[in-house]
N, C-alpha and C positions, 0 to 999 in steps of 0.2 A: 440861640439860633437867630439868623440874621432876620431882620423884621423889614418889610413893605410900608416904612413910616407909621403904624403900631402895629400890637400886636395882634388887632386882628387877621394882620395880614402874615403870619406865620405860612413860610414857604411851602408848600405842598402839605400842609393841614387843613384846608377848608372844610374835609367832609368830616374831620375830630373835632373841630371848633364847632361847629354844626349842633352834632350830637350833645356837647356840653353844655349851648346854648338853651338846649331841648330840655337838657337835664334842670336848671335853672328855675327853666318855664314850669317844667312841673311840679317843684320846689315851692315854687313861688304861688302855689294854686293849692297850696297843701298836701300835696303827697311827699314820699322821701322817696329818694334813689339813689345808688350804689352804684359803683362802676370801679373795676379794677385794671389801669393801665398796667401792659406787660410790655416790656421792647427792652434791648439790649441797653447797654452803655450809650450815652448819648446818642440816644436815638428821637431825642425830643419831649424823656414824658416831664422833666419839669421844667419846662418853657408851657407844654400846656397845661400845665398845675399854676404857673404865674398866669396864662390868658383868663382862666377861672376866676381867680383871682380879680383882677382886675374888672370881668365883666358882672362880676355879683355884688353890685351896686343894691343897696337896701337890704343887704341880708349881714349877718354876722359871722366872721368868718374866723374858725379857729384851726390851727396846724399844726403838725409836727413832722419829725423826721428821725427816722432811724438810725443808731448808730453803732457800728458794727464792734464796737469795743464796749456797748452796753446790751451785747444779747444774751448777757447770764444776768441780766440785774432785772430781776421780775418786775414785771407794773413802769419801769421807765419810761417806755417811750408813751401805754396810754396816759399815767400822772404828768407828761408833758401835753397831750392832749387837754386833758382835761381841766387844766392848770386855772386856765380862764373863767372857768366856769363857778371854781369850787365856793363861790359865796353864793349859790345856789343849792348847798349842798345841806341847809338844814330843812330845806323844804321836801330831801326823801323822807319818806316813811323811817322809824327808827333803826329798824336791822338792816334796811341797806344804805344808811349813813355811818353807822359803825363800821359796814363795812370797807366801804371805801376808803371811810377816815385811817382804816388799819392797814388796808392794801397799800395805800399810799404813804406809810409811816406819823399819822396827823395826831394818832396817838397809838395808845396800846391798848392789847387784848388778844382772845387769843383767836387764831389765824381764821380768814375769813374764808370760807368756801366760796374757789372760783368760778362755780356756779352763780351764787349771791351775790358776787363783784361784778359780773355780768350782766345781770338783772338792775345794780344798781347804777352801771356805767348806764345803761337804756336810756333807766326814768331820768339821768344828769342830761342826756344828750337830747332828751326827746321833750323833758318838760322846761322848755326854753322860756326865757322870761315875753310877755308881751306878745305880737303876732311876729316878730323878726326872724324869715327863716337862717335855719344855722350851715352854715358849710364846712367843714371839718375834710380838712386835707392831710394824709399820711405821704410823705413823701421817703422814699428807700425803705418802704416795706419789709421787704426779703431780712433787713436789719433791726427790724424790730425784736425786741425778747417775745420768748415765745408764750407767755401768759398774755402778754400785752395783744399783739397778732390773733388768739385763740380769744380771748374777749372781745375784742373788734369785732371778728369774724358771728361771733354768738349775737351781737349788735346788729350786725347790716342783715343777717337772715331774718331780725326777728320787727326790721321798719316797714312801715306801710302808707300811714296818712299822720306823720310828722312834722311835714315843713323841714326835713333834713337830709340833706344833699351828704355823703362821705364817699369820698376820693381817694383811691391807693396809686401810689406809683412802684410796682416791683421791678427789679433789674433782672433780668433774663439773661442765662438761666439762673436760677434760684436754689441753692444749694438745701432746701426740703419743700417739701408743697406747703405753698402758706394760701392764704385765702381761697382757696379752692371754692367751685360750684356759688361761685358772684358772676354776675355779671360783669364783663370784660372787654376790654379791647386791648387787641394788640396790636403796637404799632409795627408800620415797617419801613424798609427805606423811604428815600424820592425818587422818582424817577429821572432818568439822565438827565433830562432836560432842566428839572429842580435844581439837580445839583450841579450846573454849570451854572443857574443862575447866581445859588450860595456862596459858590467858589468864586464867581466875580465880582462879590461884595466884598469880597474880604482878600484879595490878592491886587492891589492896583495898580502894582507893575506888570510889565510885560511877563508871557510864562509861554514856555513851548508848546503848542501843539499836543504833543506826545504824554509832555508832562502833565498837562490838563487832562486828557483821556486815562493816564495811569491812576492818577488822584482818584479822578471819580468812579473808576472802576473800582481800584482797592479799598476804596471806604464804602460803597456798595450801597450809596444813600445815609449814610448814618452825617445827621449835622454836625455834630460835635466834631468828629473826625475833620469834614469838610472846613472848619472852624481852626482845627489847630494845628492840624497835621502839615499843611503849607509852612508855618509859623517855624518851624523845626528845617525846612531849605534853606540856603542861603539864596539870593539873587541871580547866582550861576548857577546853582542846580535848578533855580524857577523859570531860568531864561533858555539853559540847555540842555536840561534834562538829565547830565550827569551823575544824579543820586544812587547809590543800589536801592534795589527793591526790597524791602522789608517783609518777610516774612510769619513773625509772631501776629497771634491774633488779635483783631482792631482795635477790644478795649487794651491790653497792653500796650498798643502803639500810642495811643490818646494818652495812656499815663505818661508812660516815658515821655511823653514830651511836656508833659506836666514837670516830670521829673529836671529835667533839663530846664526848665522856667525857672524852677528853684534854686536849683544849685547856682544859679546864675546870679542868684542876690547877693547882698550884704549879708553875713552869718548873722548880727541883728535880726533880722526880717525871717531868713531861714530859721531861726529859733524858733522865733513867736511864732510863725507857719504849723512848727512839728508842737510847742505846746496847747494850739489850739486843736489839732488835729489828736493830740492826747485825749485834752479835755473834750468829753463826750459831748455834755448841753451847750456848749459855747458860750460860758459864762462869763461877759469881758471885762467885768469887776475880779476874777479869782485869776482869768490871765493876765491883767495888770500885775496883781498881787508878787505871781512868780515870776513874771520877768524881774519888776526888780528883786528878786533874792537871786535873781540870775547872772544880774550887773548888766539888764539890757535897758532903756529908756523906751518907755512902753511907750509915751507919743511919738518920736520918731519913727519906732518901729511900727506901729498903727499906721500913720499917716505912708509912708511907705509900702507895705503890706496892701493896703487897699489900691496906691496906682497903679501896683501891678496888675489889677484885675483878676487876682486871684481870690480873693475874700473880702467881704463887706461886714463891717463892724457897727453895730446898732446897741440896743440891748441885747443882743445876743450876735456872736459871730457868725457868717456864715459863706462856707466855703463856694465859690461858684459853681462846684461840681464835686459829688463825693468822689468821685476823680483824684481830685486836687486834693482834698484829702488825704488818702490813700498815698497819693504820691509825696504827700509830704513827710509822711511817717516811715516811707523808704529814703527816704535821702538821711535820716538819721542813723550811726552807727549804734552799737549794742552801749556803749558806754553814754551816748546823748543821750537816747529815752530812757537811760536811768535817773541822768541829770535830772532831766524834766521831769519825770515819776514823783522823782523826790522835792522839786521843787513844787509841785503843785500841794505833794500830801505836806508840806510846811504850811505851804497857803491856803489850807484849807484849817476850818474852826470847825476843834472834834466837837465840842459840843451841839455843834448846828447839824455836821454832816461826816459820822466820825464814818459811815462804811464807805461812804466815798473815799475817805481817807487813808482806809485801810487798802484798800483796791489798790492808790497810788502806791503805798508804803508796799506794797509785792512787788510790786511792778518795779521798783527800784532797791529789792534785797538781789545781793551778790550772789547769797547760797542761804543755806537754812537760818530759819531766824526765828527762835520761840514768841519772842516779843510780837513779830508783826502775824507770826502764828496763832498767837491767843486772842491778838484786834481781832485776825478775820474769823475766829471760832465766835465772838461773841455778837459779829456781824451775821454769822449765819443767825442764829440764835434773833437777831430780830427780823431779818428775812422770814423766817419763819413763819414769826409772829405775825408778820405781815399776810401770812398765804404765798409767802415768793417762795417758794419751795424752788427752782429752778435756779433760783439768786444765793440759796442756802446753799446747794450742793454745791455751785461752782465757787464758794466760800468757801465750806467744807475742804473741797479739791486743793483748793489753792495753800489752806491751810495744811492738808497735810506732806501737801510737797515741799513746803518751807518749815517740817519737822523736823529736828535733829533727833530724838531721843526713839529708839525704834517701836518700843513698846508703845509708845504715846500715839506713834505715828499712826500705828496698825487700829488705832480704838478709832481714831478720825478719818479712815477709810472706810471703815465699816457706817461710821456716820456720815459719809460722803455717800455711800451706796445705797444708805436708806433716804437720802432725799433724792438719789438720781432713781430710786424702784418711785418714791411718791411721784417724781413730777415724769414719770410716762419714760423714762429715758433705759431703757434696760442694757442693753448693749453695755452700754457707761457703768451701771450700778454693777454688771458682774466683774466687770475689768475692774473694779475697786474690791470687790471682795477679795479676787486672786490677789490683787497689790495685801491687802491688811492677812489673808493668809501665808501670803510670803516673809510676813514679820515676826512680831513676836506676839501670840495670842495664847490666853490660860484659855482653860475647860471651858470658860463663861462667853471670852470671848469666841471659841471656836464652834459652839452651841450657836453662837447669833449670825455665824458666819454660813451657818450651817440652814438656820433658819433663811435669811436672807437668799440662801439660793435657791430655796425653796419658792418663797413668794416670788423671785423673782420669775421663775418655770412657772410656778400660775396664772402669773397675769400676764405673762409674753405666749405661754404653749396653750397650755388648759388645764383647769383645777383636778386633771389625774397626773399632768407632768410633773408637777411639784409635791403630789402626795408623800410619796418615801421620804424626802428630805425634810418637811414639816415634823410627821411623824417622829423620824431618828432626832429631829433639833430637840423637839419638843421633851422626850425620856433624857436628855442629854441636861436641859434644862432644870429639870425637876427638882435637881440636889439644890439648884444656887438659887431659882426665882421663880418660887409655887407661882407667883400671880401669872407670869408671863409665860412660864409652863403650860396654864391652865387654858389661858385666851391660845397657846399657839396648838393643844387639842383640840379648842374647839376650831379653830380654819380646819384644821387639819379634818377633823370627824366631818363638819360643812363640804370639806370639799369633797370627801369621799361618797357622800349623799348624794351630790351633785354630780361626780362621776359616776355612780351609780357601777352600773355591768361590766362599763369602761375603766374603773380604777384600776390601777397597776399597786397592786398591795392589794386594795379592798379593803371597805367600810368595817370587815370583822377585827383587820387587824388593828386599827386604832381602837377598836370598841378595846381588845384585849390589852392594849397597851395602856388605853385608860385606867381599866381595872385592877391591873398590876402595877402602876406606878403609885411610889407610898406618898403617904399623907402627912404632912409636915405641921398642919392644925390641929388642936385636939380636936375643935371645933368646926365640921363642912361648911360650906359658903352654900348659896341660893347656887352658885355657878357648879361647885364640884357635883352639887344634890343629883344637876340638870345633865351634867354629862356622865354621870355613874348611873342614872337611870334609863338614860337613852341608848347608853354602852350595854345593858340589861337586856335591855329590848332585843338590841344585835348578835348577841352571843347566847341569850337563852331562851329569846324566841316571845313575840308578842303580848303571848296570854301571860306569861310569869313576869314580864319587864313593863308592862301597859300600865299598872294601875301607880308605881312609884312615879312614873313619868309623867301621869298626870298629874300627880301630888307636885313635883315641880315643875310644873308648869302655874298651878292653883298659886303656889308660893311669888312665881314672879308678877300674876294678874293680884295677888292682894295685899302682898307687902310692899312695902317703900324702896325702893331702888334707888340710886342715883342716874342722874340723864344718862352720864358716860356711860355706867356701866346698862342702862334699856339700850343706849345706841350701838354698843358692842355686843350684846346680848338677844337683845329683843327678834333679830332678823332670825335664830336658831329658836326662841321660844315660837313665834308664832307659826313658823313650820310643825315644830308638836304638838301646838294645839290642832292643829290641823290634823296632825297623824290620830292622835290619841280622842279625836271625834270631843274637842269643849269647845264650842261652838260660842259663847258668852264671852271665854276667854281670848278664843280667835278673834273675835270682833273688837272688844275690847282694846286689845295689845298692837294689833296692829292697825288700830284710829289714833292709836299714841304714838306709836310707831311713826309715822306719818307727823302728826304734830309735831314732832320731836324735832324731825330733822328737817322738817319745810322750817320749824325756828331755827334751828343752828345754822341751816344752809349747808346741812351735810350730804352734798350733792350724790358722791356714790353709796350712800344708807337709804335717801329720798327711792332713786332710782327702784331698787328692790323691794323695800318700803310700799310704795303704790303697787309694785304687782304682789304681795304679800295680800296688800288691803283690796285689790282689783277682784283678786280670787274670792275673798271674803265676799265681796259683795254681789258677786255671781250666784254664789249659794244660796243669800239671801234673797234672793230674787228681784237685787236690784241693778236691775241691767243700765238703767239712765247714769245710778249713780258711778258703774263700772265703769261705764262708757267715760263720764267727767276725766276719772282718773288714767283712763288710758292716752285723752286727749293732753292730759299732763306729761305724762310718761313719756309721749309722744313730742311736746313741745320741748323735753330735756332734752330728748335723741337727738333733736335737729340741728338744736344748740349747738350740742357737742359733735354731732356730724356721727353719729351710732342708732342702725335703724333697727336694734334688738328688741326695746321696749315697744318699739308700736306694733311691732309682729309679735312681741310673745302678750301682749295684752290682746291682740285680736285673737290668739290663738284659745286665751281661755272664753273670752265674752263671743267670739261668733260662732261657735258652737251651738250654742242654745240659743240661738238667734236663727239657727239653721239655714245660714247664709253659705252655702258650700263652696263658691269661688272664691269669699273672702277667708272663709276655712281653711282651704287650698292653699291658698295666694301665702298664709300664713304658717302652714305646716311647712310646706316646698321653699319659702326664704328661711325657717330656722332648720330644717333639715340641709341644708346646703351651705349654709354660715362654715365657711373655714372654722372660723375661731373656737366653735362650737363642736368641734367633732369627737373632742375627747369628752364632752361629756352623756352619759349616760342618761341621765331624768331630762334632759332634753328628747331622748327619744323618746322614753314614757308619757312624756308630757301630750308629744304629737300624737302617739296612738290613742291612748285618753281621747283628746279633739276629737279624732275623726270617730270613734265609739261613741263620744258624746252627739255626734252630729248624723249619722248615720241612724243611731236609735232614736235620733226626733222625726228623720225623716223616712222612716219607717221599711230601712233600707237594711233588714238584720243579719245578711250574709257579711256583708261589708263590716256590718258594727260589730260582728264576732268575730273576724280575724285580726280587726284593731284592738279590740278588747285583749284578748290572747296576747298579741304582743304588747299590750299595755302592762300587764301583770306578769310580765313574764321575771321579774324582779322584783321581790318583795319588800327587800329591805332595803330600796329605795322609799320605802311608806310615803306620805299625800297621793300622790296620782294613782301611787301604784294600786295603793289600797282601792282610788274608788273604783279604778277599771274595771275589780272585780265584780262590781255591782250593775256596770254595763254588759259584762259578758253574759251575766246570769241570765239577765231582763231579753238579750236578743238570742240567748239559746234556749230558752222559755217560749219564746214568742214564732220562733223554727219548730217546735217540736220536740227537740232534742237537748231536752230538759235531763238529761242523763249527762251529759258534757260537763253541766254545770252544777253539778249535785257535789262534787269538791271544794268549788269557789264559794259555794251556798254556804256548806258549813264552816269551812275559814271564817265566814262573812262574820256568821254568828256567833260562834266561839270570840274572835276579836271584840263583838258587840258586850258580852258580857265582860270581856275584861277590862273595856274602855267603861264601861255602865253609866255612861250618861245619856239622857232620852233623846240624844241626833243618833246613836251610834245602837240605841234599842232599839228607835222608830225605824232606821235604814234596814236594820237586822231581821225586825219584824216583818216587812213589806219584801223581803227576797225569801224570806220561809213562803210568803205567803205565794210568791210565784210558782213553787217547790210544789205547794199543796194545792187541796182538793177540795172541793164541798162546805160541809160548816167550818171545819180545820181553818179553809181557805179564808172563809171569812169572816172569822173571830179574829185570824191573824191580820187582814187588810184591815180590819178597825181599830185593832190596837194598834197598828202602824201611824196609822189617819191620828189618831188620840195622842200618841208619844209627839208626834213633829210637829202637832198644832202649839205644844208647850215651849218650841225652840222657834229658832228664831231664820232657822232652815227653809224658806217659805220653799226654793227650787223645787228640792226634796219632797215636801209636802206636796206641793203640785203633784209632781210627777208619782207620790204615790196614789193620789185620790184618783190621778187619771190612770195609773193602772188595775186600782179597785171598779173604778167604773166599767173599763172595759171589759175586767172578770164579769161583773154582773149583769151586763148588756148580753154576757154570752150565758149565763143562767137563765136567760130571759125576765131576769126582773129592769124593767124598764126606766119603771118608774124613779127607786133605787139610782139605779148609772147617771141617769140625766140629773141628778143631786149631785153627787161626787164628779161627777163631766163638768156642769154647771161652772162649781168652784176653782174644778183645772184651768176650765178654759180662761174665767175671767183674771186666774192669778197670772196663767202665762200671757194673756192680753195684757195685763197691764205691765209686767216685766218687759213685754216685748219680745220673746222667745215664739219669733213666728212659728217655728216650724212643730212643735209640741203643740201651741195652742191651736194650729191646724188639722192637727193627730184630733186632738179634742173635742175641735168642732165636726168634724167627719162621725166620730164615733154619737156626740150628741145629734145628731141627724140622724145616725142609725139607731140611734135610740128612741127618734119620733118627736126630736124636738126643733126648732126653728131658730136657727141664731143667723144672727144680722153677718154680713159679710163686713170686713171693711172697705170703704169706701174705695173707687177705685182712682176717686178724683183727690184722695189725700194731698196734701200740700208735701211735696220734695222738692221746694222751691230753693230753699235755705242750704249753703254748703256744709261740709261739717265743722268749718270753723268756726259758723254764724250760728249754728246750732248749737254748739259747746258751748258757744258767748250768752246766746238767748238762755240755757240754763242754767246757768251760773247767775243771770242778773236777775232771774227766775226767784234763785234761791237767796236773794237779797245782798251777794257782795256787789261793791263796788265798785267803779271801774278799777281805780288802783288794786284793789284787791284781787279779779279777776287778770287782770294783766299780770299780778305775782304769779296767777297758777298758773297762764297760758303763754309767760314768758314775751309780753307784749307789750308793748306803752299804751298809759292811759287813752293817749288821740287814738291810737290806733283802734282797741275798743272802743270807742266811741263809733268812732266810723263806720266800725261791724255792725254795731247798734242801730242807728239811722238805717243802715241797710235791711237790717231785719226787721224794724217796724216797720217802713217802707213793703216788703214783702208781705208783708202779714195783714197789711193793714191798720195796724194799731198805731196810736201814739206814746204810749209809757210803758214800763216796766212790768205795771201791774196787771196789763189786758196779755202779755203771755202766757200761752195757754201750751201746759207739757204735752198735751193730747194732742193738739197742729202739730208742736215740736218732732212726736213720732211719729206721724202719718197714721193716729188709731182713733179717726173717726169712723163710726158706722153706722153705715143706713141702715 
């Protein structure tokens, strides 16, 4: 873009220089900022990517740029960012230098969750060396791969008080949504008046009237256009306007005349144009290399090349406009960018950079080529490793298009299909199944084929759209690969749970398909134990299936497992700890659960993982520590741009918090989730909430119609089961305790089959609602005795506060305000306002005096500074807390200063969890 003698004087940019300028300022004061330029094809956004540049004097500045022939090659264009950096890279923490070192090919291992790659791109970007703030420019975005673009994006959501400025420039429009919900600007034309000033910088001969008005009408303010479009007139059509009018859309017209620059060269120079525009990074050592095996004289042709003004040669090439680019790679016919393909994949050293190599060697096969088909199978294979799942498939892809052998061909589609189901791409993955079932596929392979359209109906529709085809792979499986058989029961049985009322087949039929499919070991696995017991449960009904189920469950909480098999496992065990009421082992299994995959970085295990543990620790009556992990869950979503976890974690914890808008707020977003409507314990889940919340807040018409439809499905078990326990307590508490005299003895019947003291104690205190007199409470004391022994503290609450109540209404006084007493202070300290409020009311009517809370409590603190404040509570530190809250260390920090500021304190140690929840009281 033409310049006013520098750049600050960019023609009709004042009020974008401005903003930049700002941005800078803030930079430079410790904070970070983001901002993502959007505008068409030269419309200016890297001319203000160079003013940036130029005006961030004292800061360090690193960049890259997208390129549209590396947006299947995962991590390239961030490992171009970050490139600068990486001798800063043993100063992460150890799992997120692994991990980057393997995203990035620095070494091996196995593939790092791009979760964890994100977290470790943060702390590279955020823990700068010195006070020097950083500037990190992306320039052609929209070109980025899409791991690379989805990490950035998990990056700039998660800066605050960094000292780091990052800049996108995307080209509009944008062939998918990339950095969405960042801050933005979009550029747009100049106005007339700009651009007759533009256009008479750069035309300075004479030009018609008419022809000056067409110009800048037809380019519509875009610089570039005003830039080159002139350049494509001769003198007589500048002088009399003679031209036709061109009608293709403006970036077309800007190429094509790129187009025409080129073809206008020396074939020299047009080579080296089209092999630099091959070569993705603009490596002008490896284009030296192929020119000559080209037979072109690379300084000539350099030195030429640049007075065109087309491209600038440094350490790295760089095209004046991806424009030019673009346009270079159309002036070549189908047999040149083979030349060049192959000249590069000669110049390139496989040892150094054999997938690059392999990329070229396709790029210049005629037709099928096993040879260059087994490079790129082995390049997926460290893609992989890498975490580039997205770089594997289109490996994969590439691979099996340059098969000759059909059978060979059809097994590398199916493995193309399963790295296009991993990396999100479904559409792509089932177009590859039908390609590898078009081929030639045995029994083994048509079982995986079968599988895979299964997963893919999962995770594209809902886990009841893929159920039949899981199932059918699964019995299809069984003859050729017990192990894989077994794992594709259990999605299958998982997912049917999870579809619950909604399954299409239903939970019974894989129970049966379990049972009846034979056993190839003399020997059962901890794994077949767990799914032929829980198959029990489903087909013969609670009381006769409960107690084997807990027996494997006890086996997976006390023998040795391996990681893999707890992280493929573990999410189905601690669901039946839950069902089958072992409460030591819930707790247990799913704090390892948790550990397991915050070390692997196994982001979608993590995810389910925390609400697994979230719920545990509900029960337990630790709502602070529920809270932590919701605000984890919560940091994942946002990350990843998925606001499931932080509604379905609010949905279990504000319940017993008896926050009914945020109860609301949370049933009515997962009730309404598209994505969500095929499954079934989603809806159990919600009516649960609202019985959970309605019986704290003493609202029992309400909590017995949720109830009702809580349990209105059994064998979905967890939720379903406890609904029953809420129906009972608010059709007790109406009067019409006759309602509930079914659900009472389900209750107890299940209690004896499960026979551990959460599932006695629960069992006990619902007879005891049932009953009368001494009946009444002999039964509330053993209740009170069983759950003091577990570790169910909710439960215990709430049965001492229902004991209490009983005895308030016997008139024994004295009695209630004992068992009140201990409700109230358990649900005070949990934080379950609305129960400890039931409890305080009933202890008043019992004649006793409890302190109200304060009404001046501190709610000074956001929830993020609160999460931060208990976390540094609990002794991690800042790095460590930024791991769980997906934040850089400065960033905590910052949070910090502001909440001892708040609070009044100066250290760690004067955090007081009491301020934290507002449960002071006078």
């Amino acid at each position: 873009m033409e310049r006013d003698g520098t750049r600050a004087g960019l023609i009709g940019r004042r009020t974008e220089c401005r903003l930049l300028d700002g941005l800078l300022a803030d930079v430079r004061t410790g904070r970070s900022e983001v901002l993502v330029l959007r505008g068409e094809a030269g419309i200016g956004k890297s001319e203000l990517l160079k003013y940036l540049i130029d005006r961030a004097s004292g800061c360090r500045v690193v960049r890259a740029s997208g390129v549209q022939s590396e947006m299947e090659l995962s991590y390239a264009g961030l490992h171009q960012l970050c490139a600068p950096l990486l001798g800063r890279l043993d100063d992460l923490p150890e799992p997120q230098r692994i991990a980057l070192s393997t995203a990035f090919g620095m070494q091996s291992g196995p593939a790092p969750d791009r979760f964890l790659v994100g977290l470790s791109t943060l702390s590279l970007l955020a823990g700068r060396g010195g006070e020097q703030p950083l500037v990190c420019i992306v320039d052609d975005a929209q070109w980025l791969d899409s791991v690379s673009a989805q990490t950035l994006q998990f990056v700039a959501r998660r800066l605050l008080a960094d000292s780091l400025l990052l800049v996108f420039a995307v080209r509009e429009p944008a062939s998918r949504d990339i950095l969405t919900d960042l801050p933005e600007l979009v550029l747009g034309g100049l106005t007339e008046d700009e651009s007759h000033r533009l256009l008479d910088s750069v035309v300075p001969g004479p030009i018609d009237p008419g022809v000056r008005e067409r110009i800048v009408a037809e380019t519509q303010g875009n610089p570039l256009a005003l830039l080159e479009l002139p350049r494509g007139l001769t003198e007589v059509e500048l002088a009399g306007g003679f031209a036709e009018p061109d009608v293709r859309p403006l970036s077309n017209q800007i190429e094509s005349g790129f187009v025409r620059r080129i073809e206008a060269l020396p074939d020299r120079v047009r080579h080296l144009l089209i092999l630099a525009a091959v070569e993705p990074v603009g490596d002008v050592t490896l284009i030296r290399r192929a020119c000559e095996l080209l037979g072109i004289d690379a300084d000539a042709a350099l030195t030429e090349a640049e007075a065109s003004g087309l491209i600038r040669f440094g350490t790295w090439a760089r095209f004046r406009h991806p424009l030019v680019r673009s346009a270079a790679y159309r002036t070549a016919d189908v047999q040149e960018r083979r030349r060049v393909h192959r000249a590069l994949a000669d110049a390139i050293d496989a040892d150094v950079d054999p997938d690059r190599r392999a990329w070229h060697l396709a790029g210049a096969a005629t037709g099928p080529d096993e040879a260059v088909a087994v490079e790129l199978e082995r390049s997926a294979a460290r893609a992989q490793g890498r975490g580039g799942i997205a770089a594997a498939a289109a490996f994969l892809q590439r691979s099996m298009e340059l098969t000759p052998d059909p059978v060979r061909r059809s097994d590398r589609a199916l493995a193309a299909a399963r790295a296009k189901l991993q990396a999100g791409v479904f559409e792509a993955a089932r177009e590859l199944v039908e390609a590898a079932e078009l081929g030639h596929l045995d029994e083994v392979g048509a079982a995986q084929a079968l599988l895979l359209r299964g997963q893919i109906m999962s995770a594209s529709k809902s886990a009841s759209a893929g159920l039949p085809m899981l199932l059918d792979a699964a019995g299809r499986l069984q003859p050729h690969d017990a192990a894989l058989a077994r794992q594709t029961y259990r999605d299958a049985i998982y997912a049917a749970l999870t579809a619950g009322r909604l399954a299409k087949g239903g939970v019974r039929d894989v129970a049966e398909a379990v049972l009846s499919a034979p056993r190839l070991q003399a020997a059962p696995t901890l794994e077949d134990d767990l799914l032929t017991a829980l198959s029990r449960v489903i087909t013969d009904g609670y009381i006769k299936g409960a107690p084997a189920l807990r027996q494997a469950v006890t086996a997976f909480h006390k023998e040795e497992v391996t990681d893999e098999a707890r992280l493929g496992w573990l999410p189905l065990v601690c669901r039946m700890a839950h069902s089958v009421w072992d409460f030591e082992a819930w707790s247990v299994l799913s704090a390892r659960l948790v550990e397991l995959a915050r070390e692997a970085g196994a982001l979608t295990v993590l995810s389910s993982a925390l609400l697994l543990r979230l719920s545990n620790r509900v029960f337990a009556g630790d709502l602070p520590g529920a809270d932590l992990l919701v605000a984890e869950a919560r940091a994942i979503g946002e990350a990843t741009g998925s606001s499931f976890f932080a509604h379905y974690g609010a949905l279990v914890v504000e319940p017993f918090k008896g926050r009914e808008a945020a109860t609301r707020r949370a049933i009515d977003a997962i009730a309404q989730d598209r994505l969500l409507q095929g499954e079934g314990k989603v809806l159990t889940a919600t009516q649960w909430a609202a019985a959970v919340l309605y019986n704290g807040l003493g609202r029992y018409e309400e909590a017995l119609a949720a109830a009702v439809r809580g349990c209105a499905n059994p064998q979905e078990l967890g939720l379903s089961l406890q609904s029953r326990i809420e129906l009972v307590e608010a059709a007790v508490r109406l009067g019409r305790a006759e309602e509930a005299a079914s659900e009472a003895h389900t209750v107890e019947e299940m209690a004896q089959a499960a026979g551990t003291p959460w599932a006695l104690g629960v069992a006990a205190g619902v007879r005891a609602l049932m009953s009368e007199d001494a009946a009444a409470d002999a039964l509330h004391r053993k209740a009170v005795e069983l759950l003091d022994t577990t570790q169910a503290r909710m439960d215990g609450a709430r049965t001492r506060l229902r004991y209490g109540e009983w005895l308030r209404g016997q008139g024994r006084r004295a009695d209630a305000r004992a068992q009140l007493s201990q409700a109230h202070e358990t649900f005070s300290e949990a934080g379950a306002e609305a129960f400890a409020d039931r409890a305080r009311r009933e202890l008043e009517a019992a004649g006793a005096r409890v302190g109200r809370r304060s009404a001046a409590a501190p709610a000074v603190l956001t929830a993020q500074e609160a999460e931060i404040a208990r976390l540094a509570h609990s002794g991690l530190t800042n790095g460590e807390i930024g791991a769980r809250l997906v934040l850089s260390p400065h960033t905590v920090e910052w949070h910090l200063r502001k909440v001892f500021t708040k609070l009044g304190i100066s250290s760690r140690k004067e955090i007081s969890l009491r301020r934290l929840d507002g449960r002071q009281h006078s």
